[in-house]
N, C-alpha and C positions, 0 to 999 in steps of 0.2 A: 267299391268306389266310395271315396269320402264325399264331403259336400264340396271341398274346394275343388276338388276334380272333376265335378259336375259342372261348375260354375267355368272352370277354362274352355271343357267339353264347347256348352252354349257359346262361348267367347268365340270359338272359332268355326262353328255352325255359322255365328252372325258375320262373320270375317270372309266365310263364305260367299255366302251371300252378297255380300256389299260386293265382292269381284266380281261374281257375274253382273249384277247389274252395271258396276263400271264399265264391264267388257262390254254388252251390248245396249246398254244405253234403255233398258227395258224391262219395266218391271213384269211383263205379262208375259215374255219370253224366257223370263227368268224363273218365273212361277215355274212355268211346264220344265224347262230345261232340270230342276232340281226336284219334281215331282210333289210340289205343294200348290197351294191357291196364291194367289194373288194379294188378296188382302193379309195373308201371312207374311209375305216379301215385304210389304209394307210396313208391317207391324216388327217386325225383326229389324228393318234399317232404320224405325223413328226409336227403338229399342236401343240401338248403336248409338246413332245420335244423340240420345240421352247422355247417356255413358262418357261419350265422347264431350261433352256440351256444345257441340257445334253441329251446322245443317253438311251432310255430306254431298246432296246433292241439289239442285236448284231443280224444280218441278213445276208444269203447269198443264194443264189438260191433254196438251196434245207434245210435250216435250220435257224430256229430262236431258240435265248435262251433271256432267261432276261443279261443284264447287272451286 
């Protein structure tokens, strides 16, 4: 595998991710559901967001929605 193919690979690990937590509105049900921690889920969609330059979803202690 070359480097650019590693680089799509993550591309759509992170694409991943970002659908589940769409679908359930949850980062900590997401964690489990894809068999990672929580602060990983986190770290992967503010990872996204970079990329992206914009916030995908709107967050606060006790609620997340899509943007």
């Amino acid at each position: 595998m070359n480097q650019q193919e590693g680089k799509t690979e993550m591309k759509v690990d992170r694409l991943e991710c970002f659908v589940h937590v769409a679908e359930t509105l949850n980062f900590s049900k997401s964690a489990q559901a894809l068999h990672c921690s929580q602060p990983s889920i986190s770290r992967v969609i503010h990872l996204l967001e970079q990329e992206l330059g914009f916030e995908l979803f709107e967050r606060d202690r006790n609620q997340v929605a899509l943007t």
